[in-house]
C-alpha positions as CSV (number, residue, x, y, z in Angstrom):
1,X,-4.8,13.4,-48.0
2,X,-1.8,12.5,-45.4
3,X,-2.4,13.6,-41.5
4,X,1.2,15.2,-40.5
5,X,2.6,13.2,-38.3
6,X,3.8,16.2,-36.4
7,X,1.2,17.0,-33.5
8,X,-0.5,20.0,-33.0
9,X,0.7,22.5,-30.9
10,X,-1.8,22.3,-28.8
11,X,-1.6,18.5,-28.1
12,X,1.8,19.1,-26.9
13,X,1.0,21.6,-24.3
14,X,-1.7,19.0,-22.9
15,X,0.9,16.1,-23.0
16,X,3.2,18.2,-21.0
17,X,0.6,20.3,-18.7
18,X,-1.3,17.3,-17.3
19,X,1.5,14.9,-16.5
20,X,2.2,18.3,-14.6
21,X,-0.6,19.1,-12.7
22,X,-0.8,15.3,-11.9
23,X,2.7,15.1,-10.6
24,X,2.1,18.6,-8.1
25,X,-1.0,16.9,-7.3
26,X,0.4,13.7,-5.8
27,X,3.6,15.7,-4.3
28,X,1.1,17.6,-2.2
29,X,0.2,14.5,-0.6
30,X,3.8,12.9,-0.1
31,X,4.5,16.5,1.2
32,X,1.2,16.3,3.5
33,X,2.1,13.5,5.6
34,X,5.5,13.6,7.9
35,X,8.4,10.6,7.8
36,X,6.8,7.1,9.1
37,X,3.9,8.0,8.2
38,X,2.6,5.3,6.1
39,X,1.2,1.3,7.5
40,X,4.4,-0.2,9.1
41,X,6.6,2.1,8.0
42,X,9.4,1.2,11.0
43,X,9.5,-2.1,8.9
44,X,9.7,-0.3,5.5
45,X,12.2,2.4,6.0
46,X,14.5,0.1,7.7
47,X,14.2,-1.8,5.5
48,X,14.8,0.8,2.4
49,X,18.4,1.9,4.6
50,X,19.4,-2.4,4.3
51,X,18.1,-2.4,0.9
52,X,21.4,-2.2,-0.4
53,X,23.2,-4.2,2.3
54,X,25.1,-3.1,5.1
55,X,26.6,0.6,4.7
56,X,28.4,2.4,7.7
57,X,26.2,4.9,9.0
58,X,23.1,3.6,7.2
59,X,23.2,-0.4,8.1
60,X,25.1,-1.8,10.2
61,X,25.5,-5.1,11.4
62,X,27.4,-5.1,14.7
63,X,27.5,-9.1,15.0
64,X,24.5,-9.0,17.1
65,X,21.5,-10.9,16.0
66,X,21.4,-12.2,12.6
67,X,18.3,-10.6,11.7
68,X,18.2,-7.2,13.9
69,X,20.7,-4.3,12.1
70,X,21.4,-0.9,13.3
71,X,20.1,2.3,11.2
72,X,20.0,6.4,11.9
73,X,17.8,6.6,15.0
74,X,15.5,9.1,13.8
75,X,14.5,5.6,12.0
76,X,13.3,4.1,14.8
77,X,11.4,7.4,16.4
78,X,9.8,8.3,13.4
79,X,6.2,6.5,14.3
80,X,6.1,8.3,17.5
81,X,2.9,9.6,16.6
82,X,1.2,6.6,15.3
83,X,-2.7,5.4,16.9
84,X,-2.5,8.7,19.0
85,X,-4.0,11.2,16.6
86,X,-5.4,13.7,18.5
87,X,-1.0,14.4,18.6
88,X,0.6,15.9,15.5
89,X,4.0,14.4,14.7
90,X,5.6,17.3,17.0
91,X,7.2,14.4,19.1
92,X,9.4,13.2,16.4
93,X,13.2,14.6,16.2
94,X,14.4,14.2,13.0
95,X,17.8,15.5,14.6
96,X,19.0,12.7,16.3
97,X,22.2,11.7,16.4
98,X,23.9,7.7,16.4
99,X,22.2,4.7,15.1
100,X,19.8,2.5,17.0
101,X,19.3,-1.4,16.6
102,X,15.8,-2.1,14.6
103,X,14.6,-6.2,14.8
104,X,12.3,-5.0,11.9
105,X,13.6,-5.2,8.9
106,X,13.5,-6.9,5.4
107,X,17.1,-9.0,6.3
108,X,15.3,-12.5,5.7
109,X,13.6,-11.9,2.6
110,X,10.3,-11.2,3.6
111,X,9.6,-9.2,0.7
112,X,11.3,-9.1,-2.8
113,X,14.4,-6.7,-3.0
114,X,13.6,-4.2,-5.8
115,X,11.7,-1.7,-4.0
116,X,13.8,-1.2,-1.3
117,X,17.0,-1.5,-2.9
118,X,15.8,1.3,-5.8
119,X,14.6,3.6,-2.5
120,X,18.2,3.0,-1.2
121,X,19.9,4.6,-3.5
122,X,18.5,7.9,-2.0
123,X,19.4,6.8,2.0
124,X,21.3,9.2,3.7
125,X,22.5,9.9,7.5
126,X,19.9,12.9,6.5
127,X,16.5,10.8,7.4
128,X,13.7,13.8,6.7
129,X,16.1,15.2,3.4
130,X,15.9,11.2,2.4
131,X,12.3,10.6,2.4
132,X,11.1,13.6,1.1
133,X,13.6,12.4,-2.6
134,X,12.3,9.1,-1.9
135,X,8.5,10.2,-1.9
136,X,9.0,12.8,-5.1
137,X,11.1,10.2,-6.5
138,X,8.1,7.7,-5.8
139,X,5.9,10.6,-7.5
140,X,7.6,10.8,-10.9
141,X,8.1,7.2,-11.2
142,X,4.5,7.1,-11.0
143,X,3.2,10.0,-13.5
144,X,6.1,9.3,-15.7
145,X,5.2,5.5,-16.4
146,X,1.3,5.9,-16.7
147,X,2.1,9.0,-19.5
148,X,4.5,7.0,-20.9
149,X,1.9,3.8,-21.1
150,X,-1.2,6.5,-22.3
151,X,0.7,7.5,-25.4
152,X,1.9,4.0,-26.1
153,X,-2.0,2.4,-25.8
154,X,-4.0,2.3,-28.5
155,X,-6.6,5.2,-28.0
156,X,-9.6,3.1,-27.5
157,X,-7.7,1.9,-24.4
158,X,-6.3,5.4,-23.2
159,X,-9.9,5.5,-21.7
160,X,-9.7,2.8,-19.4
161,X,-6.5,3.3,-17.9
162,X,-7.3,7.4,-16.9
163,X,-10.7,5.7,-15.6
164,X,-9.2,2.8,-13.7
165,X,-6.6,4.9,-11.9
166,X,-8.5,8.0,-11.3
167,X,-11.7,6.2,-10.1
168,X,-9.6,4.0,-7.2
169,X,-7.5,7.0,-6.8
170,X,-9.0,8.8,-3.7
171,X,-8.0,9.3,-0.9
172,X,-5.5,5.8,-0.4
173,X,-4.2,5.5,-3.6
174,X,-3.0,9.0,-3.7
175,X,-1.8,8.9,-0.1
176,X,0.3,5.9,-1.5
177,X,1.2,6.6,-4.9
178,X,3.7,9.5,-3.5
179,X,4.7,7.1,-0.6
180,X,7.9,5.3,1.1
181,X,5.6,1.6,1.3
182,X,5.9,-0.4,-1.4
183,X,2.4,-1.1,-1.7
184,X,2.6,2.2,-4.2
185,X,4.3,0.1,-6.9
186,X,2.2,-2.5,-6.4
187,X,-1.0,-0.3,-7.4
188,X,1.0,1.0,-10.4
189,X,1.9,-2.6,-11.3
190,X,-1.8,-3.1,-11.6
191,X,-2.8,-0.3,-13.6
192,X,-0.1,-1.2,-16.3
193,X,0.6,-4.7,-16.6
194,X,-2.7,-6.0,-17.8
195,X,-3.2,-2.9,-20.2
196,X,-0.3,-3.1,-21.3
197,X,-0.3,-6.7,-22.7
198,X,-3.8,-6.4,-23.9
199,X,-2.9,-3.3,-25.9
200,X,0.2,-5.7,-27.3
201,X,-2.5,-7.8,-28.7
202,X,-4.4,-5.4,-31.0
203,X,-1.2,-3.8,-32.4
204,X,2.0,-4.4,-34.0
205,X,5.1,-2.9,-34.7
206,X,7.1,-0.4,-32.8
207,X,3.8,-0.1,-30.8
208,X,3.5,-3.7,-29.6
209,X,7.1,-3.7,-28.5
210,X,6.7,-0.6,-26.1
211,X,3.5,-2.0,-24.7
212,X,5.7,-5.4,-24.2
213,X,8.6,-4.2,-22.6
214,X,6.4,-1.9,-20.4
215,X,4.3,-5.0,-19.4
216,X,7.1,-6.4,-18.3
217,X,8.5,-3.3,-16.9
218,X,5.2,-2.9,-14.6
219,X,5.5,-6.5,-13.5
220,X,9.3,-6.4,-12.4
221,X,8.2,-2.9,-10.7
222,X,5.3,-4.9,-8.7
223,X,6.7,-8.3,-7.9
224,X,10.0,-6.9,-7.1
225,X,7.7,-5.2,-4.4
226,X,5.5,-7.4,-3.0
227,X,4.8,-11.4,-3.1
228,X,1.4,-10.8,-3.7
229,X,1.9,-7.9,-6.2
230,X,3.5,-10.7,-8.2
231,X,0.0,-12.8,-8.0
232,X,-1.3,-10.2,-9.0
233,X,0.9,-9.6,-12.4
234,X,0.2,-13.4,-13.3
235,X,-3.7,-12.3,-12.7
236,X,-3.2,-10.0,-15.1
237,X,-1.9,-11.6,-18.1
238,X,-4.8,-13.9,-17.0
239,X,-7.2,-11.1,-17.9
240,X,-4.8,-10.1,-21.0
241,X,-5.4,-13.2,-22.3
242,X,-9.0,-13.8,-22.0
243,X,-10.0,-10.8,-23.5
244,X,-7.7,-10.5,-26.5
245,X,-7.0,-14.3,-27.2
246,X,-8.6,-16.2,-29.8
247,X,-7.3,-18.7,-32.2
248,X,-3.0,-18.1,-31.9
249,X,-1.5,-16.7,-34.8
250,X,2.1,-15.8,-35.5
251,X,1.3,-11.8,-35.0
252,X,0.5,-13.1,-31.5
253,X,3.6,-14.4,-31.0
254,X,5.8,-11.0,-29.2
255,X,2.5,-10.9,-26.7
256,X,2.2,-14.6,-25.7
257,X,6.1,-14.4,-25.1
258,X,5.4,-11.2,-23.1
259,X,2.9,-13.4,-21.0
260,X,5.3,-16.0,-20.6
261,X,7.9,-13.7,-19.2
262,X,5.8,-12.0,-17.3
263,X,4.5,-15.3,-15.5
264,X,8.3,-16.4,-14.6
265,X,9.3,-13.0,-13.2
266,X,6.1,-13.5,-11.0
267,X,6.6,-17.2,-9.8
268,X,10.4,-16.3,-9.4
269,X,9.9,-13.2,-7.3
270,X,7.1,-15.0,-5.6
271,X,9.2,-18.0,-4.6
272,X,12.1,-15.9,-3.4
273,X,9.9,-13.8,-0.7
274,X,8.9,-15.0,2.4
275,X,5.8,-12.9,2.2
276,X,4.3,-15.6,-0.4
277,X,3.6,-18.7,1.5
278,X,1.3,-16.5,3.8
279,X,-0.9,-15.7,0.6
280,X,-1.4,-19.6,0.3
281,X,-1.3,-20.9,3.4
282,X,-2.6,-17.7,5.4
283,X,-0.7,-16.7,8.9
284,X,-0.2,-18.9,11.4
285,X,-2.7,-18.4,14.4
286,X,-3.3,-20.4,17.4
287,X,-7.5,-19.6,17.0
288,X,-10.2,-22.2,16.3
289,X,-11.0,-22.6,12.8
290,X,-13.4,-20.1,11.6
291,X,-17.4,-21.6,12.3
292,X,-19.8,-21.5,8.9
293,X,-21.2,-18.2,10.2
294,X,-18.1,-16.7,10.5
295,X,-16.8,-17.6,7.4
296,X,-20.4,-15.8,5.9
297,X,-19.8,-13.1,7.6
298,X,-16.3,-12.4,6.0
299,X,-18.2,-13.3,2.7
300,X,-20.5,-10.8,3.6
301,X,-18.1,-8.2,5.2
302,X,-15.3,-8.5,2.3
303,X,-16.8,-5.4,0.3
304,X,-16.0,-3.2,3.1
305,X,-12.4,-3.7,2.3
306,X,-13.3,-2.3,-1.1
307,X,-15.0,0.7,1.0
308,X,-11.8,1.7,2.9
309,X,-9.6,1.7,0.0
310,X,-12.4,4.9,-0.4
311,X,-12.4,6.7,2.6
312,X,-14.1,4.1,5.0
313,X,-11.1,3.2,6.5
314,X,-8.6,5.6,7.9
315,X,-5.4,6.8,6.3
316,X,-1.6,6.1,7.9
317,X,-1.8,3.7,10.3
318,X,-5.3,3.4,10.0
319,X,-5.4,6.2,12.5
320,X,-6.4,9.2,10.0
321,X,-10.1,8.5,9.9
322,X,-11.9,10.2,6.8
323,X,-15.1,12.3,6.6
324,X,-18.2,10.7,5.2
325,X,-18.3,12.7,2.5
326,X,-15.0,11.2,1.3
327,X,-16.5,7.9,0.6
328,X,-19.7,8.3,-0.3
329,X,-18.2,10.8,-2.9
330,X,-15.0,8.6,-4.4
331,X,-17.8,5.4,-3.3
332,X,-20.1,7.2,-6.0
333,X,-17.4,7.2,-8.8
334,X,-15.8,4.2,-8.4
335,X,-19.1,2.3,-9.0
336,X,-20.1,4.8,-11.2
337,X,-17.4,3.6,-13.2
338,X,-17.7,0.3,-12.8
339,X,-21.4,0.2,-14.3
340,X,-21.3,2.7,-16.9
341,X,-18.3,0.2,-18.5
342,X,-19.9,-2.9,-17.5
343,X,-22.9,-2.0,-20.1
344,X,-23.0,-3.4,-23.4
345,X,-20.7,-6.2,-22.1
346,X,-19.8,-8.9,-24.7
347,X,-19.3,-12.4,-23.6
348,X,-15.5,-12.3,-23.8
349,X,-15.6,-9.0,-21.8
350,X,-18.1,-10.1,-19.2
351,X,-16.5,-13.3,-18.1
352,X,-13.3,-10.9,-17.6
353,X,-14.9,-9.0,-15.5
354,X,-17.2,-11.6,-13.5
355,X,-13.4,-13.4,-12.8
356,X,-11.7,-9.8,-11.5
357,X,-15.0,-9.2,-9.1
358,X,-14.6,-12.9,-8.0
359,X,-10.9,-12.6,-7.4
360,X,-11.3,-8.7,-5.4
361,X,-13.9,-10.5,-3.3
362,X,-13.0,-14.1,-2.4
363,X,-9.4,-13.5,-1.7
364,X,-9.9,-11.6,0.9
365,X,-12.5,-14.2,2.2
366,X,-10.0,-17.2,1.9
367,X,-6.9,-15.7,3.4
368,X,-9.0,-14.5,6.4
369,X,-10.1,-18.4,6.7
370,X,-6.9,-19.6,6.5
371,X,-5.6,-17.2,9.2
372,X,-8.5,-18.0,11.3
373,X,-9.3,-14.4,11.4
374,X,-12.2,-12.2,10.9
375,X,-12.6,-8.7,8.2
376,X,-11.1,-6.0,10.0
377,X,-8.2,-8.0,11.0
378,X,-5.0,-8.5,9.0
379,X,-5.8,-7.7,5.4
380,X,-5.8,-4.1,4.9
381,X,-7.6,-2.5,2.1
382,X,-4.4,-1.6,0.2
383,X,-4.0,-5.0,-0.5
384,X,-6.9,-5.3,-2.4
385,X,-6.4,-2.1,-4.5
386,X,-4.3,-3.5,-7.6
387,X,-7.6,-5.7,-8.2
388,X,-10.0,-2.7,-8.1
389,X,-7.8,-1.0,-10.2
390,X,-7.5,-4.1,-12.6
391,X,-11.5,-4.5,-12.2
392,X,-12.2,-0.7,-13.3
393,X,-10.1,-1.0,-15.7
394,X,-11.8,-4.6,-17.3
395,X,-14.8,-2.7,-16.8
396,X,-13.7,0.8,-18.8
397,X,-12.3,-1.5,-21.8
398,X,-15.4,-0.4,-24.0
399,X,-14.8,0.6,-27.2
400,X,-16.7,3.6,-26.6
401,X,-15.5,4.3,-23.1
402,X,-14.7,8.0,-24.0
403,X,-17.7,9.0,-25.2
404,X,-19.8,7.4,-22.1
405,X,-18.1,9.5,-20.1
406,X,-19.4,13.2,-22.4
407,X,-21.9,15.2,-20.7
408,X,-23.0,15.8,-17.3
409,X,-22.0,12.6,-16.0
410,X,-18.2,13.4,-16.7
411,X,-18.7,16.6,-14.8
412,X,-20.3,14.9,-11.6
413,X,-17.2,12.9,-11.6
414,X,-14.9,15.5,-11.5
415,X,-16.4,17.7,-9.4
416,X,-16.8,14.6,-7.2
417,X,-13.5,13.4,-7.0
418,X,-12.1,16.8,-7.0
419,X,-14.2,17.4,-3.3
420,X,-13.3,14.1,-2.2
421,X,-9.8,15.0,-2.7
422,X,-9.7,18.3,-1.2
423,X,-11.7,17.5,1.7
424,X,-8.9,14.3,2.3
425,X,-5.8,16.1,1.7
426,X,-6.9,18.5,4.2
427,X,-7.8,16.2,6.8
428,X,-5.0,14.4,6.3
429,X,-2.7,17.5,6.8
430,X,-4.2,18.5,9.9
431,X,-4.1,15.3,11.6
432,X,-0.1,15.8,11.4
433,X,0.0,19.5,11.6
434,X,-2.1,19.9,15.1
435,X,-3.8,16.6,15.4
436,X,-7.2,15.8,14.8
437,X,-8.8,17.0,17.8
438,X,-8.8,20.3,16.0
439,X,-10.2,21.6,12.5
440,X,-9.1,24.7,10.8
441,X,-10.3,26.1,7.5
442,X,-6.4,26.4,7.1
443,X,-5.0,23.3,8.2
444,X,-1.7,24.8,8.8
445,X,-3.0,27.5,11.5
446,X,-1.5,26.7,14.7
447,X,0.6,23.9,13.4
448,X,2.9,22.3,16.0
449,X,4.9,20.4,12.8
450,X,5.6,21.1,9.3
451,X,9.0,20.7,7.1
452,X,10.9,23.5,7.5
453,X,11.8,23.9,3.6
454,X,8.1,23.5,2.6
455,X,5.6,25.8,1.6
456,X,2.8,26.5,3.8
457,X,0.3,24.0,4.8
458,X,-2.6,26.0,3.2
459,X,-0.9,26.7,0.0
460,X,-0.1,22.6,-0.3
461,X,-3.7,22.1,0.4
462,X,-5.2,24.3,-2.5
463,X,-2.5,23.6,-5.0
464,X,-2.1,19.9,-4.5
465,X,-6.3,20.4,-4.5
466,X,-6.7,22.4,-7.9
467,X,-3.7,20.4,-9.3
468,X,-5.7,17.7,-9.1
469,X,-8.8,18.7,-10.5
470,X,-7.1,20.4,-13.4
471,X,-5.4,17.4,-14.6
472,X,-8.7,15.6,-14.0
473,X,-11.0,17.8,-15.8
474,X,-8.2,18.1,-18.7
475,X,-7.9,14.5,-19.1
476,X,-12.0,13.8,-19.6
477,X,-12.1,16.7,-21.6
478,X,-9.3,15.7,-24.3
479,X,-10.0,11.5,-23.9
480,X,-13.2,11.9,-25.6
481,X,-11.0,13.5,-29.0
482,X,-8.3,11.4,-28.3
483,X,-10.1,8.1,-29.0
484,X,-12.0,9.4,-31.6
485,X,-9.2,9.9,-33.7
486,X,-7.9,6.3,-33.3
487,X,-6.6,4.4,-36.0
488,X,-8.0,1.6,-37.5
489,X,-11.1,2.6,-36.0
490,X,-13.1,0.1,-34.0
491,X,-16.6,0.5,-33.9
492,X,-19.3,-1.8,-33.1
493,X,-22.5,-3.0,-35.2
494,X,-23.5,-4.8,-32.0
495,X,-20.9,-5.6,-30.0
496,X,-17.5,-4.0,-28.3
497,X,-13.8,-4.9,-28.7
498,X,-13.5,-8.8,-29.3
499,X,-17.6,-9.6,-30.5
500,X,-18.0,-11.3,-33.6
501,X,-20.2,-8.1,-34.7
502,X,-17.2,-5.6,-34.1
503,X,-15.9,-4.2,-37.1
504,X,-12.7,-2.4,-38.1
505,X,-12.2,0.0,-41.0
506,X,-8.6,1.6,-41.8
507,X,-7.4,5.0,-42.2
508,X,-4.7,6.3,-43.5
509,X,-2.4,7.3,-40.9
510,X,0.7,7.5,-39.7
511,X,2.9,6.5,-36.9
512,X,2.5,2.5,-35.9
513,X,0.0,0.5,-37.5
514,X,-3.1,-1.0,-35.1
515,X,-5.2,-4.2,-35.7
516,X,-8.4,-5.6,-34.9
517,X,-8.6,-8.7,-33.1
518,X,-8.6,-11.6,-35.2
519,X,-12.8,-12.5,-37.1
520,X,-12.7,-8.5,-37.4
521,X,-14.0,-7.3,-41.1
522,X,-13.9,-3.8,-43.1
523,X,-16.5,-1.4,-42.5
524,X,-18.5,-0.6,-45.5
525,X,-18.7,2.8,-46.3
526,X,-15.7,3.4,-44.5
527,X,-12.3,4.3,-46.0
């Protein structure tokens, strides 16, 4: 008997409510914060008004110095509030008239020109009207691509990219996601790139042709970004590889020319960005070379980065600090996650994994020795995020991911996340609204600044909270059904995706064809 290939009506109202409740999730955060708001954001916006070139009353270039250029002044105001946050962001006029000269800006290539120049296209002489598009912009970009990459996985993968980006989601990832910096397409870079490809690998057809071009898609979106979002890229085809890879066949051929293309947008978007020679050579600095001590205490002190990205080190510019419970809560999942998909570990698998904790722990440790610098100074733990994505996600990769995730330990992670979440998104709204030398159960009473088209304060903070944990709590509930029904189905007699013992029995289904890696053999019994 044929499966319709029409989906149930009740699969369609998941695909369309979740993708929802994630998008009003991560607008409640880029509505939470004000403009300027995110690391070096004088740098990045000024940047996003000259991402297009010189415009009159965006960027101007009045023949001054080469590098400096002159932008809306409510530009150059906008982190009025930044390291002082017992302020709220009161002391920013978003009504300023003229244009003011800014020295900071992307004019010499420091970073590659994608991001900036795609966030350009929403500049206006209207700076707070401008952001706001730019950050919900930002927002759909970012639910749009990873629905788009869920449906186009193979559902034995679905799994591990929910788990990936929902485990090293709170609270900087969602503060960034639905950001101006473009850190936030490096992160979804991360997510998608090596997925993407590996997915490539195990099927074929239409299928392997959408996972390709979004591979690629993902890596344009992160090197275009940042130099070492394009390291990052070429460190995920790395893990692509390793896992799916065996003897090269001609089915292999569309994902080894993905890789290929994938590597050259890297290197080229690397080479043409300032920002790179600092991830090889470090910054310059007039210290002493780091002493042996020193260089075991980064070693040492590295995980800490991993930490922040978690709620041990503050949001904005590092000036938001979380409460505990933020980090020991997100903390909780994140490994969680990391050692409920690190069991039953084939060789293949493990030695994927071993190479992204090596890589999320010693880079840090080596740029800081370069740089003659010590944890704490200059690398910031967004940086790091695309390889704890990239590591959950190596981790998650289980063939029976789903159904390790059924039961009470699925709920603890919701419920978890969805605290850490709340408890963040309120913090951070205060800190802007009246500062955090006070705390209200509402975090918009007494509010000195909010966006005057908005809605409330209190009503972002519980929607943008239950948003969350409704999408959350629908997408463990579904993934476990969703893999089941995969097809051909993998299964292991001893092993997971790639061991010799992994076997792979076909249904009859319809819609594009999967395939087992290559050494995979029928299932008795199985039709």
């Amino acid at each position: 008997m044929t499966r319709s290939t029409r989906p149930p009506r009740r699969g369609l109202v998941f695909a369309i409510l979740i993708p929802l409740l994630a998008f009003l999730s991560l607008s409640a955060w880029a509505v939470s914060s004000p403009v300027g708001a995110t690391p070096d954001d004088d740098f990045h916006l000024a940047s996003i008004w000259c991402g297009l070139g010189d415009r009159d009353g965006l960027c101007e270039d009045r023949g001054g110095d080469a590098g400096a250029r002159y932008v809306p002044t409510p530009l150059t105001t906008a982190t009025c509030y930044a390291f002082h946050n017992g302020e709220s962001a009161d002391c920013w006029n978003g009504e300023d008239h003229g244009m003011s000269e800014v020295e900071r800006a992307n004019i010499d290539r420091l970073y590659p020109p994608v991001f900036y120049g795609t966030m350009s296209l929403f500049a206006s002489t209207n700076v707070a009207a401008s952001v706001m598009t730019m950050k919900l912009f930002n927002c759909a970009v970012v639910v749009g691509l990873l629905t788009g990459v869920f449906f186009a996985l193979p559902r034995r993968l679905r799994p591990a990219l929910v788990i990936s980006v929902a485990a090293t989601a709170v609270p900087l990832g969602m503060f960034i996601y639905g950001s101006t910096n473009p850190s936030s397409w490096a992160l979804l870079s991360a997510a998608t790139v090596w997925i993407c490809l590996y997915g490539a690998f195990l099927t074929e057809g239409r299928r392997r042709w959408v996972l390709a071009g979004l591979a690629v898609l993902g890596a344009v979106m992160g090197a275009g970004a940042r130099a070492d979002s394009a390291v990052y890229a070429v460190f995920g085809v790395v893990i692509a590889l390793l896992l799916a890879l065996r003897r090269p066949t001609r089915s292999a051929a569309v994902p080894l020319v993905t890789a290929a293309v994938i590597v050259v947008i890297g290197v080229a978007f690397y080479l043409s960005a300032w920002q790179g020679a600092s991830i090889v050579g470090g910054l310059d600095s007039e210290r002493l070379p780091l002493s042996g001590s020193q260089h075991v205490s980064n070693l040492l002190s590295a995980p800490s980065l991993w930490m922040g990205a978690l709620g041990g080190w503050g949001l904005g510019w590092l000036d938001t600090p979380m409460p505990a419970v933020v980090s020991v809560f997100a903390g909780a999942v994140f490994w969680g996650s990391f050692f409920v998909g690190a069991g039953r570990a084939t060789l293949r698998r493990g030695l994927a994994l071993a190479l992204a904790v090596a890589a999320m722990w010693l880079v840090p440790v080596v740029l800081l020795g370069q740089s003659r610098m010590m944890v704490g100074e200059l690398i910031q733990p967004r940086y790091l995020m695309p390889l704890m994505i990239i590591t959950i996600g190596v981790a998650s990769a289980r063939w029976d991911s789903a159904n390790a995730w059924r039961g009470f330990r699925s709920i603890a992670a919701v419920v978890a996340l969805a605290l850490a979440n709340g408890v963040a998104l309120h913090t951070n709204i205060q800190r802007y609204t009246t500062g955090m030398d006070q705390f209200t159960a509402d975090p918009g009473a007494n509010a000195e600044w909010w966006w005057a088209w908005a809605p409330s304060p209190g009503l972002v903070w519980v929607g943008g909270g239950l948003a969350f944990a409704g999408a959350l709590a629908l997408l463990i509930w579904k993934l476990p059904a969703s893999a089941a029904d995969d097809s051909p189905i993998l299964a292991p007699a001893g092993g997971d995706d790639g061991s010799p013992e992994a076997r792979v029995a076909t249904t009859p289904a319809s819609g594009p064809h999967e395939h087992a890696p290559e050494g995979l053999v029928a299932k008795s019994g199985e039709r």
